[in-house]
C-alpha positions in Angstrom: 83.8 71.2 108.5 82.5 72.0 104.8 84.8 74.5 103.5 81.7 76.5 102.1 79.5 76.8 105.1 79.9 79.3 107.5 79.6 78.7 111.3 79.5 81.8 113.4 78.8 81.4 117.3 77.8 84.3 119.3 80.3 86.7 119.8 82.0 87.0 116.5 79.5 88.4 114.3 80.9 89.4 110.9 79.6 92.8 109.8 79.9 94.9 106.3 82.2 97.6 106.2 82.4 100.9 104.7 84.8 104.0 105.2 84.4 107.3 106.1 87.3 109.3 106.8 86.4 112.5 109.4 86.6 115.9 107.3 88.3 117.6 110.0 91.4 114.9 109.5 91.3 115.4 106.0 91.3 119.3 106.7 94.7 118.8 109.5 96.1 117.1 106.4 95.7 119.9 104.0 96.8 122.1 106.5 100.2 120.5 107.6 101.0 119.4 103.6 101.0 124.2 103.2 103.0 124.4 106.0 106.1 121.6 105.1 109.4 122.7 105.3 111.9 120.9 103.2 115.3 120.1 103.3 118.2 121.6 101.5 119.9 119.2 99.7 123.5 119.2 98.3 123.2 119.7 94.7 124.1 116.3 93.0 124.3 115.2 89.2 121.3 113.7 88.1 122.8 110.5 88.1 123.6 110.9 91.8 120.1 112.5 92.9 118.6 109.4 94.5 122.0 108.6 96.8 120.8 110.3 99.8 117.4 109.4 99.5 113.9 111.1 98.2 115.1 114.5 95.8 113.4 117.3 97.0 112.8 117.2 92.6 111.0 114.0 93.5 108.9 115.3 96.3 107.6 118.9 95.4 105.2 117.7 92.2 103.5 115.2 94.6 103.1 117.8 97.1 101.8 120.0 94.5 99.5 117.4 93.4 98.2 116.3 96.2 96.8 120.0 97.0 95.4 120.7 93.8 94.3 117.1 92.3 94.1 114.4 94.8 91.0 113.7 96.2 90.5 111.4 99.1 86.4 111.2 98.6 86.9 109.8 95.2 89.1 107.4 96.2 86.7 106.4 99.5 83.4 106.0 97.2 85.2 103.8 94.8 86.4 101.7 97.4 83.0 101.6 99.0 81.1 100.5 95.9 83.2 97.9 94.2 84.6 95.6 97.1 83.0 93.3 99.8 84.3 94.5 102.8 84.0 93.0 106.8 85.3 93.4 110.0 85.1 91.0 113.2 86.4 91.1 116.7 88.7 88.0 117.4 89.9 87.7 121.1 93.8 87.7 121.3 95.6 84.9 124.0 98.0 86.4 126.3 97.6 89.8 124.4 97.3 91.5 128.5 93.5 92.8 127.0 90.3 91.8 127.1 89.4 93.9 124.5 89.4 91.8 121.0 91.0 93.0 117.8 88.8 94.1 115.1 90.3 92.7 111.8 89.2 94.2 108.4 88.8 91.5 105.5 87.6 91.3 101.9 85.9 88.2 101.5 85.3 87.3 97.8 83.6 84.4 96.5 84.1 82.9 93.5 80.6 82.2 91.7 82.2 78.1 91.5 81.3 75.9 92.8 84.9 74.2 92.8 86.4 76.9 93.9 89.3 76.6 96.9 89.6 78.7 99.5 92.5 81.0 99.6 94.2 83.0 102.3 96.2 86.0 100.9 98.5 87.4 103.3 99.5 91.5 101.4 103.0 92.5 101.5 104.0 93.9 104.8 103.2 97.2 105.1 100.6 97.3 102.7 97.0 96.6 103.0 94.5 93.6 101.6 93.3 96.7 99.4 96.6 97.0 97.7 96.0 93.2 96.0 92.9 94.3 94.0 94.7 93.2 90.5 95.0 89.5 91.8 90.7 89.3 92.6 89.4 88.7 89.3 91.6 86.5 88.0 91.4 84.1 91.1 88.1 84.3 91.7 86.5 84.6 88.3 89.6 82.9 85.9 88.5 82.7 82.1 88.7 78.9 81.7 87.0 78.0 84.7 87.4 74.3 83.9 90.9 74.4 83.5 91.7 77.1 85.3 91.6 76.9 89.3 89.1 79.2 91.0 89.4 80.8 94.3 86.9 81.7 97.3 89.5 84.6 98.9 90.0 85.8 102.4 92.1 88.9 102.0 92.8 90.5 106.0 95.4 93.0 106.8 97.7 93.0 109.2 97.2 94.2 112.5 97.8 98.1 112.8 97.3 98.5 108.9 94.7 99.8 107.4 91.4 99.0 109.0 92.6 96.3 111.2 93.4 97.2 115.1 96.9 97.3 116.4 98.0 94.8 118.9 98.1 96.5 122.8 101.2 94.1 123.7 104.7 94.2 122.1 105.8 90.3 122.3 105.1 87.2 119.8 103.4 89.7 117.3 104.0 87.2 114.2 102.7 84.3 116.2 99.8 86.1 117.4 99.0 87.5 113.5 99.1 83.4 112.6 96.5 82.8 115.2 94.2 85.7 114.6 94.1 85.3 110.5 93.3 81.3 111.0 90.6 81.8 113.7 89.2 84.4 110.9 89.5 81.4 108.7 87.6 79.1 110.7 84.7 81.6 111.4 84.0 82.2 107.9 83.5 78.1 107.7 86.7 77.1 105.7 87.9 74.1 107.9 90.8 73.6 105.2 92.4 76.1 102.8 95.7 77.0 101.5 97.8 80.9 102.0 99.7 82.9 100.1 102.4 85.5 100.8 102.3 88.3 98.0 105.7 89.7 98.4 109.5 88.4 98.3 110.3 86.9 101.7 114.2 88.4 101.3 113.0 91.9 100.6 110.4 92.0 103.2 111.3 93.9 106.2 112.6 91.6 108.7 111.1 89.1 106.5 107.9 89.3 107.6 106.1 88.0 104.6 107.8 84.9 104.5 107.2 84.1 108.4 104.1 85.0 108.2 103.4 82.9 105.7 104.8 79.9 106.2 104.1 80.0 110.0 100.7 79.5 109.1 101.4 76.2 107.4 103.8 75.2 110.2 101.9 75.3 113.4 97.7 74.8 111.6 99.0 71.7 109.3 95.6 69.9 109.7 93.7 73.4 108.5 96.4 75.2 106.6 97.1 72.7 104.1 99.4 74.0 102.1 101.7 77.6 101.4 102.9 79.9 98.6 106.1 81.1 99.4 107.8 84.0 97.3 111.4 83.9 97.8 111.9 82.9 100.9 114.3 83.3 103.8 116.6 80.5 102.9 120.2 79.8 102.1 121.8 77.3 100.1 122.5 74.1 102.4 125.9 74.1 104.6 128.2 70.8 105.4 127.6 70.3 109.1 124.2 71.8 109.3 122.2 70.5 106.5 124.8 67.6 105.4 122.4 65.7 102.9 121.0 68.8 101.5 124.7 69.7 100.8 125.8 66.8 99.5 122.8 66.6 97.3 123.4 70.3 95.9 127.3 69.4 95.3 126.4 66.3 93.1 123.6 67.9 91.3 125.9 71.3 91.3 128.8 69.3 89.8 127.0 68.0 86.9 124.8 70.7 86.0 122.1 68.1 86.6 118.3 68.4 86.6 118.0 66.2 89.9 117.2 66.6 93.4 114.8 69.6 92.6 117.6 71.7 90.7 116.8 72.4 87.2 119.3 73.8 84.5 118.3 77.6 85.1 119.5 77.3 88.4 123.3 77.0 87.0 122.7 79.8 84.7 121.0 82.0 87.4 123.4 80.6 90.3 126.5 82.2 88.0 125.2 85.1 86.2 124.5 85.9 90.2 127.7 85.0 91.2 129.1 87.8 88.2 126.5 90.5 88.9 127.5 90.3 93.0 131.1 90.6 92.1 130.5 93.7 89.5 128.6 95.2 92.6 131.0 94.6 95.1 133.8 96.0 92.9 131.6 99.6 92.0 130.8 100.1 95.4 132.0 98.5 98.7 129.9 98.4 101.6 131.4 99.3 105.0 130.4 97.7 108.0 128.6 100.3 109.3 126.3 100.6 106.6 126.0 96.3 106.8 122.9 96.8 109.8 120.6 99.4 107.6 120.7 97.0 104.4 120.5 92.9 106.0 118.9 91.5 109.2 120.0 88.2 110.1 121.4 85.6 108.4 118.4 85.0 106.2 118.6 87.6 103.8 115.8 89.7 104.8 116.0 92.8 103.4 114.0 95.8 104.5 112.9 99.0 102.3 114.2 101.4 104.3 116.7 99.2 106.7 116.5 99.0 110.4 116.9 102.9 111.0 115.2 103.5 114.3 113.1 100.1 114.3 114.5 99.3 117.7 112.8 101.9 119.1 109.3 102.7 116.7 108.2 105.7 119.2 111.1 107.5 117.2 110.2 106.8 113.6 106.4 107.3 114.9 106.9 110.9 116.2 108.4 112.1 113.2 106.3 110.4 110.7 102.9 110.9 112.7 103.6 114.5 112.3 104.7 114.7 108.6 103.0 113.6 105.7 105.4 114.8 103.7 108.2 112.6 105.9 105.7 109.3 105.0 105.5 110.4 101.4 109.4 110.3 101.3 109.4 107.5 103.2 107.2 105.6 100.3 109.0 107.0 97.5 112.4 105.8 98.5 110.8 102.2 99.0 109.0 102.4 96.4 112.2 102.9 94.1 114.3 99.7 96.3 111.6 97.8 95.3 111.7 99.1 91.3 113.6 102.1 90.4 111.7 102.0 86.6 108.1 101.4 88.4 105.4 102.9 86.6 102.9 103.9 89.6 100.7 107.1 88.4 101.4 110.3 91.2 97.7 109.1 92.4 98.6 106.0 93.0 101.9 106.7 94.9 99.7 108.8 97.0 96.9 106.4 97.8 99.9 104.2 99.2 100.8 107.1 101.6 97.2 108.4 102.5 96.9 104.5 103.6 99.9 104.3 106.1 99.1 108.5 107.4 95.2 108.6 108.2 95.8 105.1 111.0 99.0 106.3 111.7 102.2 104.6 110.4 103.2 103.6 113.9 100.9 100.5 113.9 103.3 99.4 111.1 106.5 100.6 112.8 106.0 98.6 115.8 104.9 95.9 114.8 108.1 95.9 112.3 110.5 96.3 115.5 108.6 93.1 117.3 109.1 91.3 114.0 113.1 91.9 114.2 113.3 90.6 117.6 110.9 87.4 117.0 112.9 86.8 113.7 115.4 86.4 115.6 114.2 83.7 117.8 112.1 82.2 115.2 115.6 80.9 113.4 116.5 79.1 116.5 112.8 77.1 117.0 112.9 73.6 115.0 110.0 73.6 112.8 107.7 71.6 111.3 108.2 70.9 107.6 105.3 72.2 105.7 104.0 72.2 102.2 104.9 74.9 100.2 105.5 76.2 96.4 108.3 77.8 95.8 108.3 81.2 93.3 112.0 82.6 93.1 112.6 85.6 91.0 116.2 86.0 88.2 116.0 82.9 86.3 118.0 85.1 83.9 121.0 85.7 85.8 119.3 89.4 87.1 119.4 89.4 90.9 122.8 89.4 92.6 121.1 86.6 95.3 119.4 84.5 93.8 117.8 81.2 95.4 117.3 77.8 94.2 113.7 76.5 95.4 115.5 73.4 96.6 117.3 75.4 99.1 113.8 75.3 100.8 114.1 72.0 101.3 116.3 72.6 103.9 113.3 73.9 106.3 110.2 72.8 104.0 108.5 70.2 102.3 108.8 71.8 98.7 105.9 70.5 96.4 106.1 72.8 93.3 108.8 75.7 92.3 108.5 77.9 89.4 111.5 80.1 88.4 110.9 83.8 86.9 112.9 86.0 84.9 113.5 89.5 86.4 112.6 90.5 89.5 109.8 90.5 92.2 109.7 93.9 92.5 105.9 95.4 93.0 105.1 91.7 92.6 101.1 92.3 92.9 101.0 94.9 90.8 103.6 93.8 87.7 104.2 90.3 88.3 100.5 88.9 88.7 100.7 86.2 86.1 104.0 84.7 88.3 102.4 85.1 91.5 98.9 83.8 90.1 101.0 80.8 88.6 102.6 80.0 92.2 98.8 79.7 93.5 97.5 77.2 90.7 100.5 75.0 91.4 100.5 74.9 94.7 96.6 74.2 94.7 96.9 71.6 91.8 99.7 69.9 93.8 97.9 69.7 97.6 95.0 68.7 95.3 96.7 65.1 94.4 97.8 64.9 97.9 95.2 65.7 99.7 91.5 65.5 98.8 90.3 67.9 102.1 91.0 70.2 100.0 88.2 69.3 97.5 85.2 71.1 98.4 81.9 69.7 98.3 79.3 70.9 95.6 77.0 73.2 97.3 73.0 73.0 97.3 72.5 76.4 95.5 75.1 79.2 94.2 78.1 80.5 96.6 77.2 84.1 96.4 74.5 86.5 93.8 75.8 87.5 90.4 76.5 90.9 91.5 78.6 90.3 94.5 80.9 88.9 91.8 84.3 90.5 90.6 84.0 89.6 86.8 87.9 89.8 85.1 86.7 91.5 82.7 84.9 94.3 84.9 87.7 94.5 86.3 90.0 94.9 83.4 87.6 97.5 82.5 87.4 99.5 85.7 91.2 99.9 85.4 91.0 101.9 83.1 88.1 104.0 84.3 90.0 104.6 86.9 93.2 104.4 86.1 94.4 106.9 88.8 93.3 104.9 92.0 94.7 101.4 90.2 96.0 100.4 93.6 92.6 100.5 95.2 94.1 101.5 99.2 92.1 101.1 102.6 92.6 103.2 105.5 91.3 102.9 109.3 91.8 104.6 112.6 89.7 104.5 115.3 90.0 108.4 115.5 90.0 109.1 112.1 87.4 106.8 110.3 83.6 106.6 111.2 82.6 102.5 110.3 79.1 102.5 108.5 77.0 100.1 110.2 75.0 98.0 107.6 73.6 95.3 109.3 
C-alpha cells in the first residue's frame, strides 16, 4: 500500500472536527468552582508545604484565576483555527458493542514529499493536543534535506479528550494497539514508525511504554519500527537473561564501550547508585507506602500512585464532582513530574479543563485495566521489535537510571541516545531529545528497511495553508503564550461536533 494514498471503504468515513463546548456545562462549572470547600491543612514550614500534597497556598490563586481570567472560548477558537482535526468510527473486536469508537486525531502533513509517516502516541493521561510543540519541527524541519520530515497521525487515547471510552473493562491496551493501527491503515499508511512521548517508568502503570512498543510487537510487517522513552526494563539477571548478564558484567568490569554500553553509562550507573543511597538514608520508605509509589517489577511509576485505581468508580465520583479535586489532582502530578516546571496558571488549567469537561473517569478506568493487563503482559513472550532507546540522567541525576542495552533483554535495540537531566514534561521541555529519538530511529529503519521509503507523489501532499510552518509556530507561542499547551476536550454530553463535510 503507498504510504501517501489514502484508501477509505464505506463505513469509515474520516470527517473534520471542531469543538464546541455546551454553555450550560461551562455555566455548572462556574457554579461548583464558588461553591468549593477546602480543606484545612496543618500548618507546615514552607519547606514542608508540598508533603501532604496540593497547599491550599497552591490552589486558591488558580481558583481565583480561573473565575476572573480564564476563558474556555479563547482557548476553543484557537484550537479550532490553527489545527487539522478528525474523527472516525473504528469497530472494536470482542469490545461486547456494536457500536464503534469514534477516535479524535490530528493528521498533519508535511508539505515533503519524503516525508515518513509517524504515529505519536501522547503521554497517558494527556491528549494528542498537549504535543503541539513537537508539529512544526517534525513536519516542517528547517533543513529539509538533512533534516527528516514527518506526515503525523496524533490520536488520543480512548476516554481522553475527544476520543470515546471503551464500553468493556478487559484487554484495554491491546484493544488501544488495534484501534490506532486500523486508524493507520485507513488514512493509507501501509508502513510507518510510533513514538511514545513520555518516560515508560514514570507512566502510570507504564502505559506509555506498553502502548508503544505493543504496537511494534504484534503489527511488525506495518509498524516498522518504535521510539521508546525509558522503558520498563531492568538491568539483565543470571538465570533469566544469562547472556545479557554476562555481557553487562564484562562490559561493566572494564568500563568498556561494547555490547551497546557506552562510558556515560558507568558515570550515570554510579552517580545513581550514590543519589539512591543519599535518598534512602534522608527518608526511608515503609512498606505500606511501597504500593502508592511502584507497580510491578518494572519500575512503572505513576503520578499519583495506585490510590483507588482498583476500583476507578471511587476516584470517578469524587473527581466527577470537583474541579477543584482534578485541579489538585494535576498540580501534585504536575510537580512529580518537575517540581521547578514553568507552566503559566493558564496552562495548568487548560490541562485540568481537558480531563473535567469528558470526565476524568474515562482516564481512571482505563488506568485500573492497564494495572491488571500489565500485569499479564510481563508474563506473555514477545516478539523482539525495533526500537530506539532515549533514557534520561546521563549526568548521574536520576536515582534509576537505565542503560539502553538493558532493552535488549526484550527488544531489538537499533539506536539509543542518552540525555542529561530528566524526562520530566518531556514534550513540553525536552523536545530537542525526544525529536532526536525520532530522527534516529527513522534514519536507522531507513538502512534496514526501504518500506519505509515513500514514493514521490504525482502533485503536493497537502495546500500551503494546511501547513504548520516552525516558524509560525514559534511565533504563535508567543501570541499566545497563555494556552502554550494547546488542550482538546470531548464528551458526548458536553461538546456539540461541527459537522463540516
Amino acid at each position: 500500500m503507498d504510504a501517501s494514498v489514502p484508501n477509505i471503504g464505506m463505513g469509515e468515513e474520516i470527517r473534520p472536527y471542531k469543538i464546541h463546548v455546551s454553555s450550560k456545562y461551562l455555566d455548572l462549572t462556574r457554579k461548583k468552582l464558588e461553591l468549593t470547600r477546602l480543606p484545612h491543612e496543618l500548618l507546615l514550614p514552607r519547606a514542608r508545604e508540598w508533603e501532604y500534597g496540593t497547599p491550599k497556598a497552591e490552589i486558591e490563586p488558580l481558583i481565583d484565576f480561573w473565575l476572573e481570567h480564564y476563558t474556555w472560548r479563547s482557548q476553543e477558537s484557537h484550537l479550532n483555527s490553527t489545527l487539522p482535526q478528525f474523527r472516525t468510527a473504528i469497530q472494536v473486536p470482542s469490545s461486547g458493542t456494536n457500536v464503534p469508537l469514534r477516535i479524535h486525531f490530528l493528521h498533519i502533513k508535511s508539505p515533503y514529499r519524503h516525508a515518513v509517516p509517524l504515529l505519536l502516541l501522547p503521554a497517558f493521561p494527556l491528549t494528542n493536543l498537549s504535543l503541539v510543540p513537537l508539529f512544526a519541527p517534525l513536519t516542517d524541519p528547517r533543513s529539509p534535506t538533512s533534516t527528516q520530515p514527518f506526515h503525523l497521525v496524533v490520536p488520543s487515547i480512548p476516554g481522553l479528550g475527544f476520543s470515546d471510552a471503551f464500553q468493556c473493562e478487559n484487554g484495554l491496551l491491546e484493544k488501544t494497539v488495534d484501534v490506532f493501527h486500523t486508524l493507520m491503515g485507513r488514512l493509507g499508511y501501509g508502513f510507518y514508525i510510533a513514538s511514545a512521548t513520555g518516560s515508560g517508568r514514570e507512566s502510570p502503570s507504564g502505559i506509555d511504554y506498553n502502548l508503544a512498543r505493543m504496537i511494534g510487537e504484534k503489527f511488525p510487517e506495518n509498524c516498522l519500527g518504535v521510539h521508546l522513552i525509558e522503558p520498563c526494563v531492568e538491568r539483565p539477571k543470571i538465570g533469566k537473561e544469562t547472556w545479557m548478564w554476562a555481557k553487562f558484567v564484562l562490559a561493566s568490569f572494564f568500563h568498556a564501550n561494547m555490547f551497546g554500553y557506552d562510558e556515560a553509562d558507568w558515570l550515570a550507573l554510579r552517580e545513581s547508585a550514590n543519589m539512591a543511597q543519599q535518598t534512602a538514608n534522608e527518608r526511608s520508605i515503609s512498606d505500606e507506602e511501597r504500593p502508592l509509589l511502584r507497580i510491578g517489577n518494572a519500575g512503572a511509576y505513576g503520578a499519583v500512585g495506585m490510590v483507588g485505581l482498583r476500583e476507578p468508580n471511587t476516584f470517578a465520583y469524587a473527581l466527577c464532582d470537583s474541579p477543584v479535586g482534578l485541579l489538585s489532582l494535576v498540580c501534585s502530578a504536575l510537580r512529580r513530574k518537575n517540581p521547578q516546571h514553568n507552566l503559566t496558571r493558564a496552562e495548568i488549567i487548560d490541562v485540568t479543563q481537558l480531563a473535567w469537561l469528558p470526565g476524568p473517569e474515562g482516564a481512571a478506568r482505563f488506568w485500573a485495566a492497564a494495572i491488571k493487563e500489565a500485569e499479564v503482559l510481563e508474563k506473555q513472550k514477545r516478539i523482539r521489535g525495533r526500537v530506539a532507546i532515549t533514557v534520561f540522567g546521563s549526568d548521574g541525576t536520576v536515582p534509576d537510571y537505565v542503560c539502553p542495552a538493558w532493552a535488549n533483554t526484550k527488544h531489538d535495540v537499533v539506536f539509543a541516545q542518552r540525555a542529561p537531566g530528566k524526562a520530566g514534561l518531556c514534550s513540553w521541555e525536552r523536545t530537542d531529545v525526544l525529536i532526536a529519538g525520532i530522527r534516529g530511529l527513522a534514519r536507522e529503519i531507513d538502512l534496514l528497511d526501504n518500506r519505509l521509503r515513500v514514493k514521490p507523489l504525482e502533485q503536493v501532499v497537502m495546500a500551503e495553508a494546511e501547513a504548520i510552518p516552525e516558524e509560525a509556530g514559534e511565533a504563535e507561542v508567543v501570541a499566545d503564550s497563555e494556552h502554550g499547551l494547546q488542550l482538546d476536550v470531548e464528551s458526548p454530553d458536553t461538546v456539540v461536533a461541527v459537522d463540516m463535510s
